[in-house]
TORPA-4810 file (N, C-alpha, C, O; in nm, 3 decimals):
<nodes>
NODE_1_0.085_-0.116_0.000_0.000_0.000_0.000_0.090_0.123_0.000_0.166_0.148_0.094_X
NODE_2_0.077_0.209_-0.122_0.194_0.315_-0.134_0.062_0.450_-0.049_-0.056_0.417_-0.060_X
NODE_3_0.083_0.549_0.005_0.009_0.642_0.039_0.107_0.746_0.058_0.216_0.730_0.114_X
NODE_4_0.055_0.871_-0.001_0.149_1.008_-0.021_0.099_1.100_0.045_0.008_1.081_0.127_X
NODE_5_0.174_1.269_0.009_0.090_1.372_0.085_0.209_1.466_0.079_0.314_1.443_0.139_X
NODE_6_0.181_1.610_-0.021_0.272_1.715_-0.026_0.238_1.822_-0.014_0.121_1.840_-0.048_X
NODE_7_0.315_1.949_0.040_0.292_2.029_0.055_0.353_2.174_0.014_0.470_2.152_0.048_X
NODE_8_0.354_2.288_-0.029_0.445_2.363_-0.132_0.490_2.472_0.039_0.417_2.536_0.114_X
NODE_9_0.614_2.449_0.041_0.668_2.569_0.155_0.736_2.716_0.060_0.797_2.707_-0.046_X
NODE_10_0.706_2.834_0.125_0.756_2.901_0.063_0.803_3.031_0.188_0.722_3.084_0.264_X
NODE_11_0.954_3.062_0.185_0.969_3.164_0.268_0.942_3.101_0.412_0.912_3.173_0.508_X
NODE_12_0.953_2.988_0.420_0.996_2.919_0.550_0.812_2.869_0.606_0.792_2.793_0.700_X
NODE_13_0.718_2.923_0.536_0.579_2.841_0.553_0.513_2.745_0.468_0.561_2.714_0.359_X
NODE_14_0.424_2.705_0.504_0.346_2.577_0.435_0.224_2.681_0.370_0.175_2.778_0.429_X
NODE_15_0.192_2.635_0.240_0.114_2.749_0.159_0.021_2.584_0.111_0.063_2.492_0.042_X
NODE_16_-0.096_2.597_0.170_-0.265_2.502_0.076_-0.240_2.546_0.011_-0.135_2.587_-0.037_X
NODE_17_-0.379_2.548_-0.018_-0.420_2.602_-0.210_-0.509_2.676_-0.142_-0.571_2.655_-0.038_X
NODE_18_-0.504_2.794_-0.241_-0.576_2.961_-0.227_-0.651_2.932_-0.215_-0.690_2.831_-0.275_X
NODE_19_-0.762_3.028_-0.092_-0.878_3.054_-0.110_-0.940_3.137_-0.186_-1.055_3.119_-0.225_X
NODE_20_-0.852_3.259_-0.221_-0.911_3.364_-0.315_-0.806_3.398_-0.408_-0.686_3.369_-0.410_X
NODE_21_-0.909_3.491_-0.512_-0.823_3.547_-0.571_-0.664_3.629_-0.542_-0.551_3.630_-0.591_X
NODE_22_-0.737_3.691_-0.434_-0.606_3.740_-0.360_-0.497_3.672_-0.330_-0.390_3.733_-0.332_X
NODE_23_-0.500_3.559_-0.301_-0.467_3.482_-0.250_-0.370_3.439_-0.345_-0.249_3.461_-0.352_X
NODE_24_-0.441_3.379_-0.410_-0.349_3.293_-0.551_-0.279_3.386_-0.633_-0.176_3.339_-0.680_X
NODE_25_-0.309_3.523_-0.670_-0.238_3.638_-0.674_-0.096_3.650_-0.622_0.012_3.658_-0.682_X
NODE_26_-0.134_3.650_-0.460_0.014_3.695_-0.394_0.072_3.586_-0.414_0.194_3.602_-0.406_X
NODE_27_0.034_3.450_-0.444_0.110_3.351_-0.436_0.191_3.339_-0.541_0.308_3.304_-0.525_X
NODE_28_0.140_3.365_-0.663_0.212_3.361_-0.798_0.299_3.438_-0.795_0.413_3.407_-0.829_X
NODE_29_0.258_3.593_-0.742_0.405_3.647_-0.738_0.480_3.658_-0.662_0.562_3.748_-0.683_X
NODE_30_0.489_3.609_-0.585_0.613_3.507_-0.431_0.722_3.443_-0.499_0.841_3.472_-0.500_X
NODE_31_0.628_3.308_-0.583_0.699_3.290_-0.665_0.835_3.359_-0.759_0.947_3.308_-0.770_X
NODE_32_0.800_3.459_-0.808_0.898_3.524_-0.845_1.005_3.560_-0.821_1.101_3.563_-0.898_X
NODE_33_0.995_3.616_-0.630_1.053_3.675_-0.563_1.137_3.586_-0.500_1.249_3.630_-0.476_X
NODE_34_1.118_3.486_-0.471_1.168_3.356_-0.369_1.144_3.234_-0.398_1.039_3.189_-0.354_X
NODE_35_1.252_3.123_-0.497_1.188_2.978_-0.453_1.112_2.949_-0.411_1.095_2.997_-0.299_X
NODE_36_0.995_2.839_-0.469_0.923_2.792_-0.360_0.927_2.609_-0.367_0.926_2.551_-0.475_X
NODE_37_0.933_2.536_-0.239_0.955_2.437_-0.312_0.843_2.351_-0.301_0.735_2.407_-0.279_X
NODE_38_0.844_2.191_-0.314_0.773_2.114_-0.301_0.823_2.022_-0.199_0.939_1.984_-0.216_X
NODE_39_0.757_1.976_-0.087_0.814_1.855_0.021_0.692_1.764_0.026_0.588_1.797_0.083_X
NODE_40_0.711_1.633_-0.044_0.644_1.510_-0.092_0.710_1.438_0.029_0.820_1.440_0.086_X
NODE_41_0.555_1.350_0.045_0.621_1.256_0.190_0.539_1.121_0.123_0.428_1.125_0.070_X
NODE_42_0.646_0.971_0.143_0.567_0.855_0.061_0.564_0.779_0.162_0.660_0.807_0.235_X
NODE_43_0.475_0.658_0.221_0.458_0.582_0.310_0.430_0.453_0.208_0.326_0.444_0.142_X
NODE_44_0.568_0.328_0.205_0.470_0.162_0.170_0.508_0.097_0.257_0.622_0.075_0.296_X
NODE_45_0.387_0.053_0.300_0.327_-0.034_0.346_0.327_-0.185_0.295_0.309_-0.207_0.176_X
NODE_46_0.346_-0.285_0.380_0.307_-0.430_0.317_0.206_-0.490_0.414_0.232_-0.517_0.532_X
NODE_47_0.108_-0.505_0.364_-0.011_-0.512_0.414_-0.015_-0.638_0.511_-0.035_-0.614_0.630_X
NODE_48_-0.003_-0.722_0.486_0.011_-0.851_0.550_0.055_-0.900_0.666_0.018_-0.988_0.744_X
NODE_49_0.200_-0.775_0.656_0.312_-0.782_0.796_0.293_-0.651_0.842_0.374_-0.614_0.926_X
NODE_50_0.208_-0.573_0.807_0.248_-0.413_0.862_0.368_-0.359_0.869_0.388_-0.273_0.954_X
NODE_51_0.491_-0.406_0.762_0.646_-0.366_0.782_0.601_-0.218_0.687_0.503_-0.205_0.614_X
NODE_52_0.710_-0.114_0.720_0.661_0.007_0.660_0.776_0.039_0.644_0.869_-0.019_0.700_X
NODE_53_0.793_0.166_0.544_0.918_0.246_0.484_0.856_0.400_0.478_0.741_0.424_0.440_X
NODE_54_0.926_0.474_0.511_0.892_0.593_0.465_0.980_0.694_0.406_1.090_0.677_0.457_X
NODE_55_0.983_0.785_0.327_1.060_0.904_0.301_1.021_1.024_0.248_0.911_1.022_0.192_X
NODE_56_1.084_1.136_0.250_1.081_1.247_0.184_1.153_1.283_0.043_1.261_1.237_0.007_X
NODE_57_1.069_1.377_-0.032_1.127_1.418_-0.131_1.118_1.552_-0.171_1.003_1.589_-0.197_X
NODE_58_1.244_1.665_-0.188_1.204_1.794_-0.194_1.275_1.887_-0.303_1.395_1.900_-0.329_X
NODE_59_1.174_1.939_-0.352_1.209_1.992_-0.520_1.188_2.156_-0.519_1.081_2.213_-0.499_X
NODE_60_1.292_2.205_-0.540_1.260_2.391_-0.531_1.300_2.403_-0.667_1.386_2.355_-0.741_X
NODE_61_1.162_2.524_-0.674_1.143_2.590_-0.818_1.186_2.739_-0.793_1.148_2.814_-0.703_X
NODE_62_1.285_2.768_-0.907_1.279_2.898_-0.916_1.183_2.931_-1.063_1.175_2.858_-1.162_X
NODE_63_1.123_3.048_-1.041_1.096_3.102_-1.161_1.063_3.260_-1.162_1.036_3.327_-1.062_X
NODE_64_1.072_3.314_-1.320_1.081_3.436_-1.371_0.955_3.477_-1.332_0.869_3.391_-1.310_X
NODE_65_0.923_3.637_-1.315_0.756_3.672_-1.284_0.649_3.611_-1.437_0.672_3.570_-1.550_X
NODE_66_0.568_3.630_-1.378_0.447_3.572_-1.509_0.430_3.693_-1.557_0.477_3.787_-1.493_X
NODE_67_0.371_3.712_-1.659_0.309_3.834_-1.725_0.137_3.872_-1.699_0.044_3.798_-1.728_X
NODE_68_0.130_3.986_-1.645_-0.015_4.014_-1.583_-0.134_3.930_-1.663_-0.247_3.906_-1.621_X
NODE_69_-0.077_3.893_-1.789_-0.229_3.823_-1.867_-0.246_3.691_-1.855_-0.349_3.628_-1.883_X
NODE_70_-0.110_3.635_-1.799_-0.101_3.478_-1.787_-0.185_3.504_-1.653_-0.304_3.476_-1.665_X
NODE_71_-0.155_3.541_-1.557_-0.180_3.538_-1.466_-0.343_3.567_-1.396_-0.387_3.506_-1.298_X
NODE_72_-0.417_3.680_-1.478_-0.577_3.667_-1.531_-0.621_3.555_-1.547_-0.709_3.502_-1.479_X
NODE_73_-0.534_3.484_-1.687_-0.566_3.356_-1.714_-0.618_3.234_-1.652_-0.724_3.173_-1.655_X
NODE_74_-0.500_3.219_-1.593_-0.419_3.149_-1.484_-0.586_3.165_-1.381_-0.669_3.075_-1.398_X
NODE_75_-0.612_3.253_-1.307_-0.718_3.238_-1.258_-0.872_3.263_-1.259_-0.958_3.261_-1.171_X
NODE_76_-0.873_3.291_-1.419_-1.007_3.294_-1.442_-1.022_3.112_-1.484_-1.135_3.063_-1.484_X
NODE_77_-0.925_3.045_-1.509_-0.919_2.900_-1.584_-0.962_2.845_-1.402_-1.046_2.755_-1.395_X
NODE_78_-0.911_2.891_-1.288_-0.956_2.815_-1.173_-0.903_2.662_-1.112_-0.941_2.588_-1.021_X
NODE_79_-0.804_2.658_-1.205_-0.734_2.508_-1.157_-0.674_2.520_-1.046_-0.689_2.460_-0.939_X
NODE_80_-0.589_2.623_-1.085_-0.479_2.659_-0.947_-0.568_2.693_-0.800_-0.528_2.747_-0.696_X
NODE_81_-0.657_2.658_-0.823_-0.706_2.668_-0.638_-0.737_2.513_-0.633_-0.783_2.462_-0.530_X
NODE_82_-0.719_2.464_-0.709_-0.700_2.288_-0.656_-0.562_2.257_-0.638_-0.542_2.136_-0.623_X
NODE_83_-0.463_2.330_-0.634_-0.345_2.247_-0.606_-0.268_2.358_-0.547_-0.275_2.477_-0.575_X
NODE_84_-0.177_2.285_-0.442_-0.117_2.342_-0.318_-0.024_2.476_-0.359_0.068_2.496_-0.439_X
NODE_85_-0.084_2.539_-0.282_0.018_2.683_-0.364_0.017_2.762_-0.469_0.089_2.857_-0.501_X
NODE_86_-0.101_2.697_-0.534_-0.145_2.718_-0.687_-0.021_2.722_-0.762_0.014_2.806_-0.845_X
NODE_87_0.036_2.623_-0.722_0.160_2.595_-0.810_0.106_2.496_-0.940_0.034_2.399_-0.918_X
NODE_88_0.141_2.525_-1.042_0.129_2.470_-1.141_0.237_2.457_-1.250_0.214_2.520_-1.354_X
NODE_89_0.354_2.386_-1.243_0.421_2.446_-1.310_0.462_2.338_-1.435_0.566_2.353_-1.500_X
NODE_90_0.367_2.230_-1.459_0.352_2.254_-1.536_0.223_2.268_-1.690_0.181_2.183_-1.769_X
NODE_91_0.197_2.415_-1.676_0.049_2.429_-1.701_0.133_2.508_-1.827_0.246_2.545_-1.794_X
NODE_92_0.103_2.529_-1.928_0.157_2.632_-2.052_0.169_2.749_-2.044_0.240_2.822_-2.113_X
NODE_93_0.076_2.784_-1.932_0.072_2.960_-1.941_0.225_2.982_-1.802_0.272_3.093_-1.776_X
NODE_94_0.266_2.869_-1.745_0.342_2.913_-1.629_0.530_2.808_-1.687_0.644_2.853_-1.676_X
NODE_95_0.498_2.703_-1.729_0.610_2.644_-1.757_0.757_2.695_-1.831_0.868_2.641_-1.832_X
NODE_96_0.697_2.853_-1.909_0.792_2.916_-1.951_0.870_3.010_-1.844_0.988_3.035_-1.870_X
NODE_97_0.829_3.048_-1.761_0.880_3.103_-1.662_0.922_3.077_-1.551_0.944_3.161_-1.464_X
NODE_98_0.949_2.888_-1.534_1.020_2.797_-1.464_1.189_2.816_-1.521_1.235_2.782_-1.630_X
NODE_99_1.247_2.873_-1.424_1.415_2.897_-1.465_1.502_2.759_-1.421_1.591_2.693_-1.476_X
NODE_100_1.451_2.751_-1.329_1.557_2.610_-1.291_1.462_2.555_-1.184_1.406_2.631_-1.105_X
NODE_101_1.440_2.389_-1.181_1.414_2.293_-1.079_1.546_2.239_-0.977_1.652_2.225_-1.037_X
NODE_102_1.548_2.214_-0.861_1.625_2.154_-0.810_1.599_2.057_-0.761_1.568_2.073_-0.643_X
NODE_103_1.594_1.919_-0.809_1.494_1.806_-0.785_1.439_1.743_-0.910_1.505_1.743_-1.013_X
NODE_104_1.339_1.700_-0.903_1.288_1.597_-1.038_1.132_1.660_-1.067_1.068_1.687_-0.965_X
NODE_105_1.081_1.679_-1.168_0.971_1.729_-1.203_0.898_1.600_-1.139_0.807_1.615_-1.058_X
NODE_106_0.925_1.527_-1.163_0.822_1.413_-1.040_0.817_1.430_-0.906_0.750_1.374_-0.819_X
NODE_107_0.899_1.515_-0.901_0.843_1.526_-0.717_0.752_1.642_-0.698_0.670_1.665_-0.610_X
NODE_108_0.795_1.725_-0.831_0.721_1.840_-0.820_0.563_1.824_-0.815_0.478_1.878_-0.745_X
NODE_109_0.557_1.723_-0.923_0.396_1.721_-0.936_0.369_1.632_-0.813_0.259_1.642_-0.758_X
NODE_110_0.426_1.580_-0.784_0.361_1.484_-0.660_0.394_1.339_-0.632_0.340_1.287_-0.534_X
NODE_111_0.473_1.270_-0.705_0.516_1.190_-0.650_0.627_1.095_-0.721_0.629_1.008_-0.808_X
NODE_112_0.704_1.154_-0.647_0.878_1.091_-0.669_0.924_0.961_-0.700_0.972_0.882_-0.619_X
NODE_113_0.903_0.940_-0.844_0.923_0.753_-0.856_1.063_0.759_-0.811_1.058_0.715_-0.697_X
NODE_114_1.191_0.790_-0.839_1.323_0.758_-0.795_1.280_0.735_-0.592_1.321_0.640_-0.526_X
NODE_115_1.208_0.828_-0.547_1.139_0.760_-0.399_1.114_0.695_-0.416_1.215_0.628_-0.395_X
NODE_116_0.980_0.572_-0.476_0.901_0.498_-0.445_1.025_0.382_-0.499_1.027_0.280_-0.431_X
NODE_117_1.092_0.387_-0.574_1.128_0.245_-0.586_1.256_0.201_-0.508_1.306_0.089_-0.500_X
NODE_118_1.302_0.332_-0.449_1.406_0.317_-0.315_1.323_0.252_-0.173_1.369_0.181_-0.083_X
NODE_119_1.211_0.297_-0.189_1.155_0.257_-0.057_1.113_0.095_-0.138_1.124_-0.014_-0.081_X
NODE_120_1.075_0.111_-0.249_1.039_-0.091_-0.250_1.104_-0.166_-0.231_1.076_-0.269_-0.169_X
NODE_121_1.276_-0.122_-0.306_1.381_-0.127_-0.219_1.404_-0.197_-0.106_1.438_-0.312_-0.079_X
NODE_122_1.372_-0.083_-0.037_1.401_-0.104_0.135_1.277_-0.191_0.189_1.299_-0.283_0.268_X
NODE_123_1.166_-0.166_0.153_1.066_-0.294_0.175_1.124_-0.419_0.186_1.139_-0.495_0.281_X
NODE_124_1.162_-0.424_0.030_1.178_-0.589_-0.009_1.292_-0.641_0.097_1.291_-0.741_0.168_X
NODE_125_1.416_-0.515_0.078_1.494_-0.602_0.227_1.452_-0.583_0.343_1.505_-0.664_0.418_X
NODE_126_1.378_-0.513_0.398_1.326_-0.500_0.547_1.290_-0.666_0.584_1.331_-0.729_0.681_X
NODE_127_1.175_-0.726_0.441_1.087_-0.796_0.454_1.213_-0.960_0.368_1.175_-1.057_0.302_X
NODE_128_1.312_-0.934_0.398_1.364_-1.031_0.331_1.477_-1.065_0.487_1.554_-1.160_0.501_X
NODE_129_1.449_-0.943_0.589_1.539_-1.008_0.713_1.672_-0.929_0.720_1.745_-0.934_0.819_X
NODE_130_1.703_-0.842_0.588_1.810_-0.769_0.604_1.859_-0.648_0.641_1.980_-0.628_0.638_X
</nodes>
């Protein structure tokens, strides 16, 4: 049983997903100003024995400001209040203004295969006695 759960920190806090416009506003342009990253947490489980593994995975985005019309866009389209931080990066109107990842675009979106198969990994020997 693999079970996940991430959250976008920015400027040393934990940022949901916007409630408002305002909101998702200041968030986009934070962005600009300061990295923000992603911290993905994976839990497997083997159901049978209850043996467990867990780890972290953490991916900082820098990027360039958006342009005031992406950014209209950006929230008249309404996605970005479903996802943490209204980070979206990679959506068309925002992916050009991603300058550098530090980490794996899989962790960014949410879940870190180079994690999950370190922890099956460590499963399989946990559960092999080693």
């Amino acid at each position: 049983l693999l079970t996940c759960d991430q959250v976008v920190t920015f400027e040393g806090a934990v940022r949901e997903k916007p409630v408002d416009e305002a909101e998702a506003r200041a968030f986009i342009a934070g962005y600009a100003r300061s990295p923000c990253s992603t911290v993905g947490s994976a839990v497997l489980t083997h159901v049978a024995t209850g043996a467990r593994v867990s780890g972290v995975s953490v991916a900082t985005i820098h990027m360039s400001p958006l342009p005031p019309a992406s950014v209209d866009a950006l929230i008249a389209e309404g996605e970005l209040f479903h996802c943490a931080g209204g980070l979206m990066v990679e959506h068309p109107l925002v992916s050009p203004h991603v300058t550098r990842i530090d980490g794996t675009i899989d962790s960014v979106m949410g879940l870190d295969k180079g994690l999950v198969a370190r922890l099956m990994l460590e499963l399989a020997e946990k559960l092999a006695g080693g």
